[in-house]
PDBQT receptor file of N, H, CA, C and O in Angstrom, charges set to zero:
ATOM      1  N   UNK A   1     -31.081  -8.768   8.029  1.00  0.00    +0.000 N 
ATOM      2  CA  UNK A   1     -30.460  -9.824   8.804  1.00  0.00    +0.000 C 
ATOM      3  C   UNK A   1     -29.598 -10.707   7.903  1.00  0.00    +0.000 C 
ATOM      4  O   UNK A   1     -28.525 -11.197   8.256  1.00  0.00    +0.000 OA
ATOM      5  N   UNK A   2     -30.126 -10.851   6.795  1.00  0.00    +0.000 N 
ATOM      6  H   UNK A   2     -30.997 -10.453   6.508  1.00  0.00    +0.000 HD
ATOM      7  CA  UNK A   2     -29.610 -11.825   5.932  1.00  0.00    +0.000 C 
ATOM      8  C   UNK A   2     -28.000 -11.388   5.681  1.00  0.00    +0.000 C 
ATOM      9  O   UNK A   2     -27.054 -12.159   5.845  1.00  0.00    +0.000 OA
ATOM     10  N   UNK A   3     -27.885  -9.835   5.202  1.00  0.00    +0.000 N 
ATOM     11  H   UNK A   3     -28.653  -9.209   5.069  1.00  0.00    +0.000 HD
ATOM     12  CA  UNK A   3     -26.848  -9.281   4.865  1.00  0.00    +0.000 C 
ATOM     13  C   UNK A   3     -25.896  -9.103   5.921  1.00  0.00    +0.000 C 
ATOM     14  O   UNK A   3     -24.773  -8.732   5.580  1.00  0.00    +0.000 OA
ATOM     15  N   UNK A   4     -26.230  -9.383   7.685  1.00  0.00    +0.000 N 
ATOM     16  H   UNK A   4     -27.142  -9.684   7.962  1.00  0.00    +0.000 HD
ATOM     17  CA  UNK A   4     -25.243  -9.761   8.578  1.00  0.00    +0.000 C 
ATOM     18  C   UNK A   4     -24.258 -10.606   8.371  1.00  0.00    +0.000 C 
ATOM     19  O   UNK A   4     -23.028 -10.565   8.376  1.00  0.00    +0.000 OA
ATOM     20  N   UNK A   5     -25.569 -11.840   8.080  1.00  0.00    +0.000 N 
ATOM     21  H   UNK A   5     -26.569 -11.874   8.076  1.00  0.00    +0.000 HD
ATOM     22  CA  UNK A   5     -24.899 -13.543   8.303  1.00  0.00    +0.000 C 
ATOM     23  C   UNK A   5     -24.430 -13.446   7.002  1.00  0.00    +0.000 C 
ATOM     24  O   UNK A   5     -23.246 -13.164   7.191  1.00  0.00    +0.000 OA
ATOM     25  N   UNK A   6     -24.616 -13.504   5.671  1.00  0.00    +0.000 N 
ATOM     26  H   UNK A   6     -25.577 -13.733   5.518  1.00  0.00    +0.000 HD
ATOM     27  CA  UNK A   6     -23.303 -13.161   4.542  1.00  0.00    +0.000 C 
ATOM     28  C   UNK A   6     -21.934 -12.832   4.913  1.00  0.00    +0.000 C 
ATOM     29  O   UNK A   6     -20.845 -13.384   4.755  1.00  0.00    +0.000 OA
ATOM     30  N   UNK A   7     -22.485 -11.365   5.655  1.00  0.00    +0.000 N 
ATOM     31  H   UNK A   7     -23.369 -10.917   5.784  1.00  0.00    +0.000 HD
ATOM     32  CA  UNK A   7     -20.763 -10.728   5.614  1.00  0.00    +0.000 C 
ATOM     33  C   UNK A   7     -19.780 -11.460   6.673  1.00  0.00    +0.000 C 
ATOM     34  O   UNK A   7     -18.579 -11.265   6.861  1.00  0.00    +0.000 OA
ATOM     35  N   UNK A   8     -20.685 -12.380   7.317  1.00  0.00    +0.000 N 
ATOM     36  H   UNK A   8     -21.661 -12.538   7.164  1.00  0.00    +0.000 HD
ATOM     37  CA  UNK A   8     -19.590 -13.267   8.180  1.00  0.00    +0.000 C 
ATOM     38  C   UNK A   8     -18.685 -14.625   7.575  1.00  0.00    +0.000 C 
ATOM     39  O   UNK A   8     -17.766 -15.246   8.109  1.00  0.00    +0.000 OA
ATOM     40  N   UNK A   9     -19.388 -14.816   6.160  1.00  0.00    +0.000 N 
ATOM     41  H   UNK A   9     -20.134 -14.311   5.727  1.00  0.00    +0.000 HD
ATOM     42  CA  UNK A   9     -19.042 -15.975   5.327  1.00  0.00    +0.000 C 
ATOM     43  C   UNK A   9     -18.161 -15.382   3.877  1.00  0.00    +0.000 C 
ATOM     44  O   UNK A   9     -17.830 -16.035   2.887  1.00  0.00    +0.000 OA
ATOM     45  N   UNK A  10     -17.923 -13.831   4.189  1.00  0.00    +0.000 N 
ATOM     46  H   UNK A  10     -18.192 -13.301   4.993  1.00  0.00    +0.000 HD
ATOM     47  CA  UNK A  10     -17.637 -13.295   2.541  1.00  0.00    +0.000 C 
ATOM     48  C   UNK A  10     -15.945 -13.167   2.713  1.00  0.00    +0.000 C 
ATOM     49  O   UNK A  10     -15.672 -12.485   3.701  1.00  0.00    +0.000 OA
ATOM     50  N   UNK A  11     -14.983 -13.567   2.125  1.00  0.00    +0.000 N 
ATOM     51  H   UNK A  11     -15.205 -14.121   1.323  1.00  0.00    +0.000 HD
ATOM     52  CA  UNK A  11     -13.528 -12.919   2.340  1.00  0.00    +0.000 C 
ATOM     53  C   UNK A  11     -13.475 -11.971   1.977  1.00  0.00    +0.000 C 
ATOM     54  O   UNK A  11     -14.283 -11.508   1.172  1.00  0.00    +0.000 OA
ATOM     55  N   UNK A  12     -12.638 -11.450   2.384  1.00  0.00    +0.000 N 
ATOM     56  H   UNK A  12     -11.982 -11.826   3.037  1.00  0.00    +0.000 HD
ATOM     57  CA  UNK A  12     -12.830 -10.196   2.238  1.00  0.00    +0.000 C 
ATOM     58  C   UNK A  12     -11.457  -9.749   1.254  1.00  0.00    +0.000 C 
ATOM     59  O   UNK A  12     -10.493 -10.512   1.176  1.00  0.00    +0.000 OA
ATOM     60  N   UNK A  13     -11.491  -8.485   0.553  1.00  0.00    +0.000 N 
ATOM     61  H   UNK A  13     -12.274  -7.865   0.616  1.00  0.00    +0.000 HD
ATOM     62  CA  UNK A  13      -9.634  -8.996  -0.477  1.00  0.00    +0.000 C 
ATOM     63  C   UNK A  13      -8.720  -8.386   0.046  1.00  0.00    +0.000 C 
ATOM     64  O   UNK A  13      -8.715  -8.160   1.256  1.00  0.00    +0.000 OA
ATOM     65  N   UNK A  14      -7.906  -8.058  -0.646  1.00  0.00    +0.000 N 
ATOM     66  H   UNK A  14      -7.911  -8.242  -1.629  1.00  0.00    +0.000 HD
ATOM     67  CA  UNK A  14      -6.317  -7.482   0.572  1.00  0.00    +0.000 C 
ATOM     68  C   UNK A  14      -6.752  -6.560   1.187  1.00  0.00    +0.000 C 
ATOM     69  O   UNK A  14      -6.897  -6.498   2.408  1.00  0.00    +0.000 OA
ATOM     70  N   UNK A  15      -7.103  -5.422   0.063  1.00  0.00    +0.000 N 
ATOM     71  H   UNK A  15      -6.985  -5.473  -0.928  1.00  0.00    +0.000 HD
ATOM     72  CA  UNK A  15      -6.954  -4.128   0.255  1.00  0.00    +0.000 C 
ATOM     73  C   UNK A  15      -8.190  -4.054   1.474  1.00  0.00    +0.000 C 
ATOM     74  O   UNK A  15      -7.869  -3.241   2.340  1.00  0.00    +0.000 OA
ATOM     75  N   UNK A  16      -9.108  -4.508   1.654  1.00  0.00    +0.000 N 
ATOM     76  H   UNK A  16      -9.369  -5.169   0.950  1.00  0.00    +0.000 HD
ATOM     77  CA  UNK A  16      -9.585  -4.511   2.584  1.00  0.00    +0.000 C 
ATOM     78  C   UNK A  16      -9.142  -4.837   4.021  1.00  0.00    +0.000 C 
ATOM     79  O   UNK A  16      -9.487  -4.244   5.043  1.00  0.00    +0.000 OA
ATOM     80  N   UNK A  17      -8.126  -6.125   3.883  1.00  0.00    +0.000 N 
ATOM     81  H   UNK A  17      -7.845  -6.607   3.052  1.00  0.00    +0.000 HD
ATOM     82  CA  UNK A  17      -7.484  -6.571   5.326  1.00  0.00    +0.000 C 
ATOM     83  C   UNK A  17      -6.339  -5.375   5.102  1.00  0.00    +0.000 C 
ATOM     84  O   UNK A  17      -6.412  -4.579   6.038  1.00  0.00    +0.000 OA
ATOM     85  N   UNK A  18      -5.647  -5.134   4.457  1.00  0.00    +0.000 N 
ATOM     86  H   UNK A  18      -5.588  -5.781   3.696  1.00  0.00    +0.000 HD
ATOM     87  CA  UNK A  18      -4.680  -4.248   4.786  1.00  0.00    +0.000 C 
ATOM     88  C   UNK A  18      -5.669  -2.884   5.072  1.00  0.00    +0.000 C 
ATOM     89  O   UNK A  18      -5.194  -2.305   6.049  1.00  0.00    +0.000 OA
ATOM     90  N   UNK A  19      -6.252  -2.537   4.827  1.00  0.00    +0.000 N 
ATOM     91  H   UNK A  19      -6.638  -3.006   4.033  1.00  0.00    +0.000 HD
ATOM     92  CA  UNK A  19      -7.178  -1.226   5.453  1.00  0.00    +0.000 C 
ATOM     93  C   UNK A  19      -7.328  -1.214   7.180  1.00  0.00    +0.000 C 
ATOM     94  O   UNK A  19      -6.989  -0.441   8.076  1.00  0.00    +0.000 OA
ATOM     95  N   UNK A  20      -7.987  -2.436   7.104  1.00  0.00    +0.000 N 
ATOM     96  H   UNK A  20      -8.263  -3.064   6.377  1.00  0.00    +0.000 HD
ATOM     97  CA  UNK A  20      -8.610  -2.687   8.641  1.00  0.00    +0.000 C 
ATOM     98  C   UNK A  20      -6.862  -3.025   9.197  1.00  0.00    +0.000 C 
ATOM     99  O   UNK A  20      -6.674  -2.532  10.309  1.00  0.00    +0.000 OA
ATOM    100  N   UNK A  21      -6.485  -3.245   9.024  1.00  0.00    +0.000 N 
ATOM    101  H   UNK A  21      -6.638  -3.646   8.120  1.00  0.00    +0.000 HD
ATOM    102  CA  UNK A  21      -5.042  -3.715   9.882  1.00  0.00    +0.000 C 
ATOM    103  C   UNK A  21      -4.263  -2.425  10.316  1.00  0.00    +0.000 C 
ATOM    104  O   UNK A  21      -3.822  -2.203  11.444  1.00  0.00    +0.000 OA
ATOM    105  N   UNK A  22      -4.144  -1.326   8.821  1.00  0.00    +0.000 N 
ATOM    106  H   UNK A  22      -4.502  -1.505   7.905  1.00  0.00    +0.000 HD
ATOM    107  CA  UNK A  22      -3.871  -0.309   9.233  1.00  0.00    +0.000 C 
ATOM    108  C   UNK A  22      -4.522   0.553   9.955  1.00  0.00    +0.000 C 
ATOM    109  O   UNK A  22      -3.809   1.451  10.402  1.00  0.00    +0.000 OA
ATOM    110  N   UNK A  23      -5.955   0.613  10.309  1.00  0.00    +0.000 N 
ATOM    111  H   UNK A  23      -6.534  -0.117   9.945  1.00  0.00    +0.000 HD
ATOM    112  CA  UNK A  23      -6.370   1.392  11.278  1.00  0.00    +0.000 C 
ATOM    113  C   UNK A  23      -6.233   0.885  12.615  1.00  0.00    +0.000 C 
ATOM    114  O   UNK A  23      -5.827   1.653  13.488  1.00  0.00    +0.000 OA
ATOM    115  N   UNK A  24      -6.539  -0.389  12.912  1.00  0.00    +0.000 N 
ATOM    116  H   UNK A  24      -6.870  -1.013  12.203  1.00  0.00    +0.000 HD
ATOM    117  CA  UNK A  24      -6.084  -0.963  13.616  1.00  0.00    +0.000 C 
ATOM    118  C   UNK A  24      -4.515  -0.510  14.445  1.00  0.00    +0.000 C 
ATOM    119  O   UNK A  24      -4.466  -0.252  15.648  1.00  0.00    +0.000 OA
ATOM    120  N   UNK A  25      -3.729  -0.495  13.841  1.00  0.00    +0.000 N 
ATOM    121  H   UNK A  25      -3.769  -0.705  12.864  1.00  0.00    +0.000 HD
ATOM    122  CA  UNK A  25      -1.992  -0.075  13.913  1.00  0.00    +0.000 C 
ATOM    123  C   UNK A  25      -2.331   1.542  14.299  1.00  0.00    +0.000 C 
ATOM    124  O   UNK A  25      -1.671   2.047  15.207  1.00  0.00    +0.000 OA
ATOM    125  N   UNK A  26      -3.151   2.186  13.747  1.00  0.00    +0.000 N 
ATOM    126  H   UNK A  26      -3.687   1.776  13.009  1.00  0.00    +0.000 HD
ATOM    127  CA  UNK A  26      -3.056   4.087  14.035  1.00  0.00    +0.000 C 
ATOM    128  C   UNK A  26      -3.840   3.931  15.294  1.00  0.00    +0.000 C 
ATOM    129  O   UNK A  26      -3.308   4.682  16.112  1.00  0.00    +0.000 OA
ATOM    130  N   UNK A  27      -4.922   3.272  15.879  1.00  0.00    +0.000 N 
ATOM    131  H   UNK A  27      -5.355   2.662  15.215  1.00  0.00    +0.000 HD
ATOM    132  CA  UNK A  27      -5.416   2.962  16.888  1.00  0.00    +0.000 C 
ATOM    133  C   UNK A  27      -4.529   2.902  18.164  1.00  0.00    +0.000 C 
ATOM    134  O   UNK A  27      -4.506   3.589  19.185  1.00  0.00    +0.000 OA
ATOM    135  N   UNK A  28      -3.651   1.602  17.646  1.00  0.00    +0.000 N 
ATOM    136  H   UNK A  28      -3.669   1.043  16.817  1.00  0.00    +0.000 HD
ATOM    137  CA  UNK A  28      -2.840   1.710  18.958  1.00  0.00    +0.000 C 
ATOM    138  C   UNK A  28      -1.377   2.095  18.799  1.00  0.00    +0.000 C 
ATOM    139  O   UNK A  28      -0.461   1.601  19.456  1.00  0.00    +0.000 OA
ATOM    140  N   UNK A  29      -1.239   3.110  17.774  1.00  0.00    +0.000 N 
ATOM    141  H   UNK A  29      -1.984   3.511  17.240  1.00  0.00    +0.000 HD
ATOM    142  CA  UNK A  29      -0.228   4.291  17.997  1.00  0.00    +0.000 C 
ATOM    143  C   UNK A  29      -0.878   5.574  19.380  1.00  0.00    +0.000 C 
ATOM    144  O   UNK A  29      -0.386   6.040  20.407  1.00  0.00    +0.000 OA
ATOM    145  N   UNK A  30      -1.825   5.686  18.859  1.00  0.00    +0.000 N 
ATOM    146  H   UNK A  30      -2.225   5.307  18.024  1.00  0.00    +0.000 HD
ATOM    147  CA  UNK A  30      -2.844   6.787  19.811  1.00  0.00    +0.000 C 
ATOM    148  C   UNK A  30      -3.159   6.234  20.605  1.00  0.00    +0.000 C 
ATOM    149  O   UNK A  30      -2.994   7.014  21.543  1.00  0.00    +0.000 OA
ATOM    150  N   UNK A  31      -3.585   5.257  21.038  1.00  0.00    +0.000 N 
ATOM    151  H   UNK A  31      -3.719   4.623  20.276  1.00  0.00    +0.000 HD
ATOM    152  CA  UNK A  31      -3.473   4.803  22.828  1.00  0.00    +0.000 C 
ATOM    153  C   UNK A  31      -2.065   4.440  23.412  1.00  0.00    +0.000 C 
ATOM    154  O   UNK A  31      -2.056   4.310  24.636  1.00  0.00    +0.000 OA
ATOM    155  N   UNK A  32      -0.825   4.244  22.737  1.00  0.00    +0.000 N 
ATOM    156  H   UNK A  32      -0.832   4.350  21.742  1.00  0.00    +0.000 HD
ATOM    157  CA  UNK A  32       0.386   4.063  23.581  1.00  0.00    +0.000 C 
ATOM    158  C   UNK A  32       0.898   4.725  23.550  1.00  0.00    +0.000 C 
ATOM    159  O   UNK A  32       1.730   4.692  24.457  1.00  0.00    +0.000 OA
ATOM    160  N   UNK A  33       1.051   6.409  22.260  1.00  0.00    +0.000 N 
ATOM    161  H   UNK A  33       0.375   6.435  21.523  1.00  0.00    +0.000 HD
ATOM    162  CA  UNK A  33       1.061   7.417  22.395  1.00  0.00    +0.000 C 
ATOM    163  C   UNK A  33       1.771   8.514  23.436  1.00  0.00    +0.000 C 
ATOM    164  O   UNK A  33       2.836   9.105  23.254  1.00  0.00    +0.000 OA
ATOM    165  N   UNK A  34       0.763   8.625  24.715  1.00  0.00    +0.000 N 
ATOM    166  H   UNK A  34      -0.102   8.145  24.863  1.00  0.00    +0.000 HD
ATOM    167  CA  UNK A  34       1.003   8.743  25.931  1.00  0.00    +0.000 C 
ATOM    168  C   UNK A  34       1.808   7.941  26.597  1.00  0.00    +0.000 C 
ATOM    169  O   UNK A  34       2.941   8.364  26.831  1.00  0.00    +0.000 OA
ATOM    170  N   UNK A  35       1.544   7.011  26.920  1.00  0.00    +0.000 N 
ATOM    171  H   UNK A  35       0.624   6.668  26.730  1.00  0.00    +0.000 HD
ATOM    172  CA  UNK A  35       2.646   6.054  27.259  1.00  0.00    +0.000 C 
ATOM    173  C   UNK A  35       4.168   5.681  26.935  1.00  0.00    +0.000 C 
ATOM    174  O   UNK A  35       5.158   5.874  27.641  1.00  0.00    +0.000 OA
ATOM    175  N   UNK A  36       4.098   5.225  25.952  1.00  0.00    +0.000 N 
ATOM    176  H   UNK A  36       3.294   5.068  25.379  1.00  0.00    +0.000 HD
ATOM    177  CA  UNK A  36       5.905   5.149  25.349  1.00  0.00    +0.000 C 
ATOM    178  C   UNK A  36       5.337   5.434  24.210  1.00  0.00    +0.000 C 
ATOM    179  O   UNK A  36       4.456   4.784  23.648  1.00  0.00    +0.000 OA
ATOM    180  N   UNK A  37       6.127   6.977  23.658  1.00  0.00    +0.000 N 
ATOM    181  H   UNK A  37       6.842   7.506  24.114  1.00  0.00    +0.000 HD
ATOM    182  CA  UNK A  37       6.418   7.381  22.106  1.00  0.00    +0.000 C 
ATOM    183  C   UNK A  37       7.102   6.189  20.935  1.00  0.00    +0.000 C 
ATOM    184  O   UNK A  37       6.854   6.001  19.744  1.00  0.00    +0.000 OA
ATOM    185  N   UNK A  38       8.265   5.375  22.101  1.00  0.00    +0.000 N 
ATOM    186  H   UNK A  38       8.467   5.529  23.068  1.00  0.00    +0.000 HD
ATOM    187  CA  UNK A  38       8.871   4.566  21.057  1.00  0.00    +0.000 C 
ATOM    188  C   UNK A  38       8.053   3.584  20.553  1.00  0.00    +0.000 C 
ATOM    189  O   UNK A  38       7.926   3.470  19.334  1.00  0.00    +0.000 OA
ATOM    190  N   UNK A  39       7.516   2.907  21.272  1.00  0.00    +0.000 N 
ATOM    191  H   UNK A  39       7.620   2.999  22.262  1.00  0.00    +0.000 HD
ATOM    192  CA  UNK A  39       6.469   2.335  20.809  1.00  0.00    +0.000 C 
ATOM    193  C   UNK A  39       5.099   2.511  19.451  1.00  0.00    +0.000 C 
ATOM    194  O   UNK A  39       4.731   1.993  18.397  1.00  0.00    +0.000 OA
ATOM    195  N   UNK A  40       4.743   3.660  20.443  1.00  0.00    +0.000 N 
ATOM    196  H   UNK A  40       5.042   4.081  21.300  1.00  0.00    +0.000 HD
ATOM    197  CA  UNK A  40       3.587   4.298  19.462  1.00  0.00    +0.000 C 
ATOM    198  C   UNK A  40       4.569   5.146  18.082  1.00  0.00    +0.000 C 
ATOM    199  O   UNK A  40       3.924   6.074  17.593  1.00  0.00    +0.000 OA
ATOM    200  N   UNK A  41       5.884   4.950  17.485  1.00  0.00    +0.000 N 
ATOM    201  H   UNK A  41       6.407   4.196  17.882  1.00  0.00    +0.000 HD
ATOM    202  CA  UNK A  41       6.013   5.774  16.619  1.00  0.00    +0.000 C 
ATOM    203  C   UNK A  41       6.644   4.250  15.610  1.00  0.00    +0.000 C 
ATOM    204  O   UNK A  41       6.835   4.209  14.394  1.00  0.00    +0.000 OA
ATOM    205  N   UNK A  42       6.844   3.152  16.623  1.00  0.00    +0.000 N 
ATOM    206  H   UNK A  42       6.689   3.185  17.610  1.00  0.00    +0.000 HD
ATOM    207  CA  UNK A  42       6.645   1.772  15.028  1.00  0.00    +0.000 C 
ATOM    208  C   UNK A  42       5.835   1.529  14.975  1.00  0.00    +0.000 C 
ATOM    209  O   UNK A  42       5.799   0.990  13.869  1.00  0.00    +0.000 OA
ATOM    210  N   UNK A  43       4.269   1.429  15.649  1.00  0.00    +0.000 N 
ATOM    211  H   UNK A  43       4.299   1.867  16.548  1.00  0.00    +0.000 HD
ATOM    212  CA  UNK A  43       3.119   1.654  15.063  1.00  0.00    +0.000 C 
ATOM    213  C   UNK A  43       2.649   2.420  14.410  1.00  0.00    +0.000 C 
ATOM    214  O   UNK A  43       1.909   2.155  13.463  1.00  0.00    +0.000 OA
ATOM    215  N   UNK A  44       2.909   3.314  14.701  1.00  0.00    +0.000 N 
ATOM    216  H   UNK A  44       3.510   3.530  15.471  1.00  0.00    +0.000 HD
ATOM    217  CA  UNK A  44       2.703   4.607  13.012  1.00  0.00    +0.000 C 
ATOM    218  C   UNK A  44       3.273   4.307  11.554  1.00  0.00    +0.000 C 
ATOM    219  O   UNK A  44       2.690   4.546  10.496  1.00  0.00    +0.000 OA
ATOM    220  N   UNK A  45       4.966   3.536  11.774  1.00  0.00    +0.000 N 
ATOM    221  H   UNK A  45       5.439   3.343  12.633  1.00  0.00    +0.000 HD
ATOM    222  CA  UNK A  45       5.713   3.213  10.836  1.00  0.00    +0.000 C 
ATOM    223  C   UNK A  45       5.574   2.013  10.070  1.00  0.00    +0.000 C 
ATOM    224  O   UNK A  45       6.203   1.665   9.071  1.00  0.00    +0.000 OA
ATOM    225  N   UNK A  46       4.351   1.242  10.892  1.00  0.00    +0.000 N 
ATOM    226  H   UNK A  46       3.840   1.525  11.703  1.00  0.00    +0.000 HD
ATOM    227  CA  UNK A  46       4.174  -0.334   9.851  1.00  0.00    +0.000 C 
ATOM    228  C   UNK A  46       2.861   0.274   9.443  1.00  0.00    +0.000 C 
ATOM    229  O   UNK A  46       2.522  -0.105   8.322  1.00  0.00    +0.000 OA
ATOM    230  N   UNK A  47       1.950   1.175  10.069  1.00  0.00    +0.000 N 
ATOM    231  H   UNK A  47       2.226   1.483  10.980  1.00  0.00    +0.000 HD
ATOM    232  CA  UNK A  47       0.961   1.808   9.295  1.00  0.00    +0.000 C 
ATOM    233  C   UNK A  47       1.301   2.289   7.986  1.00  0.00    +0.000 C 
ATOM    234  O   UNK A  47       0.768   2.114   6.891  1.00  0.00    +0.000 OA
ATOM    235  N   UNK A  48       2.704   3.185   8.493  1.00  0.00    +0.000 N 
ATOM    236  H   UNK A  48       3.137   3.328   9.383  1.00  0.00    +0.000 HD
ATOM    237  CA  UNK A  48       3.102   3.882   6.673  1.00  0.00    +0.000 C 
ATOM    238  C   UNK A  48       3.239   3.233   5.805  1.00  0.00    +0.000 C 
ATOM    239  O   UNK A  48       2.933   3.632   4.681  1.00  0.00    +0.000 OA
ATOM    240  N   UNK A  49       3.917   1.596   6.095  1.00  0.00    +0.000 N 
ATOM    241  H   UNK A  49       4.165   1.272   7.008  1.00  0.00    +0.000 HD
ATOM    242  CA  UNK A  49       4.573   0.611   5.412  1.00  0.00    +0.000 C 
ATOM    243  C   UNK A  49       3.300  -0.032   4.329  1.00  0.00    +0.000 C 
ATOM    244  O   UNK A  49       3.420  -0.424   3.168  1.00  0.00    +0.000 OA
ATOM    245  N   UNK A  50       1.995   0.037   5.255  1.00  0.00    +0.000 N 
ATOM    246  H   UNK A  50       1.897   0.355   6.198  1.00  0.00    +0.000 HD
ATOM    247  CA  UNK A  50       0.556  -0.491   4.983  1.00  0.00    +0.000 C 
ATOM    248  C   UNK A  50       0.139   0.446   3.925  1.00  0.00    +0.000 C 
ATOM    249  O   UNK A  50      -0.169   0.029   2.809  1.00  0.00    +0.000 OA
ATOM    250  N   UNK A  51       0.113   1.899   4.284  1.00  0.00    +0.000 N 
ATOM    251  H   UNK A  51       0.363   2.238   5.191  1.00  0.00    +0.000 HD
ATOM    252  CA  UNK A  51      -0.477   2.583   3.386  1.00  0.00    +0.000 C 
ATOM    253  C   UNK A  51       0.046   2.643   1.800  1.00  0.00    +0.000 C 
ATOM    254  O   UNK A  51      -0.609   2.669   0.759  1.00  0.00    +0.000 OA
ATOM    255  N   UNK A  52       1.640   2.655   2.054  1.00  0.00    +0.000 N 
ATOM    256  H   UNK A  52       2.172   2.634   2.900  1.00  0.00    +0.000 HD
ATOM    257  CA  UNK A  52       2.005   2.685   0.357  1.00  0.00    +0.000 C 
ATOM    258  C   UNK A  52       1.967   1.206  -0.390  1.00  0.00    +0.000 C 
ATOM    259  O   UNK A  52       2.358   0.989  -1.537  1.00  0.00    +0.000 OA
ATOM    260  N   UNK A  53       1.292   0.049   0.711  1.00  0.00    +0.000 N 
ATOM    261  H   UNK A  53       0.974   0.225   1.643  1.00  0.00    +0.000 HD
ATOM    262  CA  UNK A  53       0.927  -0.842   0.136  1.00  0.00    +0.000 C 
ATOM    263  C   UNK A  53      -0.138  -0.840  -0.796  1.00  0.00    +0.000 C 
ATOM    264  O   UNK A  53      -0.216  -1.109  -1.995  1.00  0.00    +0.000 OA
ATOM    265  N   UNK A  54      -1.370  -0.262   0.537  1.00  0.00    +0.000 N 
ATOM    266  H   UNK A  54      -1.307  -0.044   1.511  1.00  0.00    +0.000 HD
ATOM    267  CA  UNK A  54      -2.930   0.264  -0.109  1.00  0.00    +0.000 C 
ATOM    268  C   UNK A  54      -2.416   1.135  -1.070  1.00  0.00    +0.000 C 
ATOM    269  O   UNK A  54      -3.122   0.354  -1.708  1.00  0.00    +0.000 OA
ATOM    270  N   UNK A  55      -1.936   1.916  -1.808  1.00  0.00    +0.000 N 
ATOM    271  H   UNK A  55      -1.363   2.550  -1.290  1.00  0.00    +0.000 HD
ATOM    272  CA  UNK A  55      -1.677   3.103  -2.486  1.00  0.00    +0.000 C 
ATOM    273  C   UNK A  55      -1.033   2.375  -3.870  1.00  0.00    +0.000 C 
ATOM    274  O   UNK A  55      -1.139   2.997  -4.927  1.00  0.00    +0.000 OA
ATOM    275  N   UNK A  56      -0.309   0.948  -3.862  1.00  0.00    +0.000 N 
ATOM    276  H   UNK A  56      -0.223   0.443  -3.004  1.00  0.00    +0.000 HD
ATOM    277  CA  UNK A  56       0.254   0.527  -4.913  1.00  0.00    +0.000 C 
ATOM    278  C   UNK A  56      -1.053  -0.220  -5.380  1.00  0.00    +0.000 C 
ATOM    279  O   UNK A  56      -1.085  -0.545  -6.567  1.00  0.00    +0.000 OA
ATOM    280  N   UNK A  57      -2.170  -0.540  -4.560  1.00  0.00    +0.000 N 
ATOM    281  H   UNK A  57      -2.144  -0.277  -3.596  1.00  0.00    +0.000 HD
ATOM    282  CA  UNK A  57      -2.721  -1.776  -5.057  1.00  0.00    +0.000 C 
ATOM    283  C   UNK A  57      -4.270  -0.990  -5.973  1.00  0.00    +0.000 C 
ATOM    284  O   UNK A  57      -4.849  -1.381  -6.986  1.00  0.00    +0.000 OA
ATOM    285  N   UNK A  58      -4.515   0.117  -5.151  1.00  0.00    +0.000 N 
ATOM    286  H   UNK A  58      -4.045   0.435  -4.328  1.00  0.00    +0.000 HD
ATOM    287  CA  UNK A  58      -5.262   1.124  -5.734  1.00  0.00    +0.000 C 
ATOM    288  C   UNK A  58      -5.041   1.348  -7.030  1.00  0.00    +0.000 C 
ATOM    289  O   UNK A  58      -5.786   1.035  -7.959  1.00  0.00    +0.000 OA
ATOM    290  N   UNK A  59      -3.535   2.145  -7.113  1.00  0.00    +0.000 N 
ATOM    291  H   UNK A  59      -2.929   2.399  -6.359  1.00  0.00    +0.000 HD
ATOM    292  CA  UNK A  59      -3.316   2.416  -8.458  1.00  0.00    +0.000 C 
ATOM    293  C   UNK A  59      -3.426   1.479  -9.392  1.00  0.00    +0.000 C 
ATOM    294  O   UNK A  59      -4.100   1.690 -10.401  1.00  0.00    +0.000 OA
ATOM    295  N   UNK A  60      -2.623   0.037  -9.135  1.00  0.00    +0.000 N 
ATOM    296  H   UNK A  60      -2.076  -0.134  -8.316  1.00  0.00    +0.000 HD
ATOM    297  CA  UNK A  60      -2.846  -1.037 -10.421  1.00  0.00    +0.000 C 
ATOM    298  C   UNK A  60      -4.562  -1.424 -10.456  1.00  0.00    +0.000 C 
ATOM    299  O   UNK A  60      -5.128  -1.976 -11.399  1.00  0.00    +0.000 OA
ATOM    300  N   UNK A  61      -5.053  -1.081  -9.473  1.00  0.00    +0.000 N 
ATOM    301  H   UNK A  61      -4.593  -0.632  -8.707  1.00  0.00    +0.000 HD
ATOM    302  CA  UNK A  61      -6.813  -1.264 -10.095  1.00  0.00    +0.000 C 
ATOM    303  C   UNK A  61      -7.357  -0.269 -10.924  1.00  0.00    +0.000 C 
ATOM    304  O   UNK A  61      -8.338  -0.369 -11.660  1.00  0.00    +0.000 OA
ATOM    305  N   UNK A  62      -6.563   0.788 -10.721  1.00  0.00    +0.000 N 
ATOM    306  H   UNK A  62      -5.766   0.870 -10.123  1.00  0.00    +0.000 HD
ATOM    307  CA  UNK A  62      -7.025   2.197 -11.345  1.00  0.00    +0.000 C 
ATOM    308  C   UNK A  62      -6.592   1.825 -13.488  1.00  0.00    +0.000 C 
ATOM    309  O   UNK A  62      -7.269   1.722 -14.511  1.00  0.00    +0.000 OA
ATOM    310  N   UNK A  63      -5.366   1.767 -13.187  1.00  0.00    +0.000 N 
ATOM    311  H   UNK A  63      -4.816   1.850 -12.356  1.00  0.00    +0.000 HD
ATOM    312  CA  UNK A  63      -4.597   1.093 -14.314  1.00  0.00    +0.000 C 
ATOM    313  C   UNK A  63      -5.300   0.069 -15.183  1.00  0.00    +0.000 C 
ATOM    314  O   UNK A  63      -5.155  -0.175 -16.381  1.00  0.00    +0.000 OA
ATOM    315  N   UNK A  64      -6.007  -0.405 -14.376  1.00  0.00    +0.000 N 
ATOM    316  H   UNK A  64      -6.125  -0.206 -13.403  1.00  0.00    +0.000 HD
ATOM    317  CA  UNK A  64      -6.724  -1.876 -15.721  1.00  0.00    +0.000 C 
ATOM    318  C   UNK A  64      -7.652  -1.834 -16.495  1.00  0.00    +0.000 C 
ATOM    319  O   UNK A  64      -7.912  -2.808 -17.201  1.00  0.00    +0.000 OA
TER     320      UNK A  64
C-alpha cells in the first residue's frame, strides 16, 4: 500500500513522461485509425517525433 501512495507523490523524469505520452499518441492513432487516416497518421508522426526524442535521451545516459 505504502508503495501506491509514494508513486502518487514521486515525479517522474522526462523519459518517463515522454514514454507515457507516446503511447498515449499510438493509442489514439489506433482508435481514429478507422475513422480519419489523416488524423490517425499525425498521431503516429508526433509519436515518431517522441521516439527519437526517447532514443537521444537514452543514448546520452548510455554515454556517461
Amino acid at each position: 500500500m505504502w508503495k501506491k501512495i509514494s508513486s502518487l507523490f514521486s515525479k517522474k523524469t522526462k523519459l518517463e513522461r515522454l514514454q507515457k505520452e507516446q503511447a498515449s499518441l499510438l493509442k489514439k492513432a489506433y482508435l481514429t485509425s478507422t475513422n480519419n487516416r489523416k488524423i490517425s497518421d499525425n498521431y503516429v508522426k508526433k509519436a515518431n517525433l517522441l521516439a527519437e526524442e526517447i532514443d537521444i535521451i537514452i543514448h546520452n545516459n548510455n554515454n556517461q
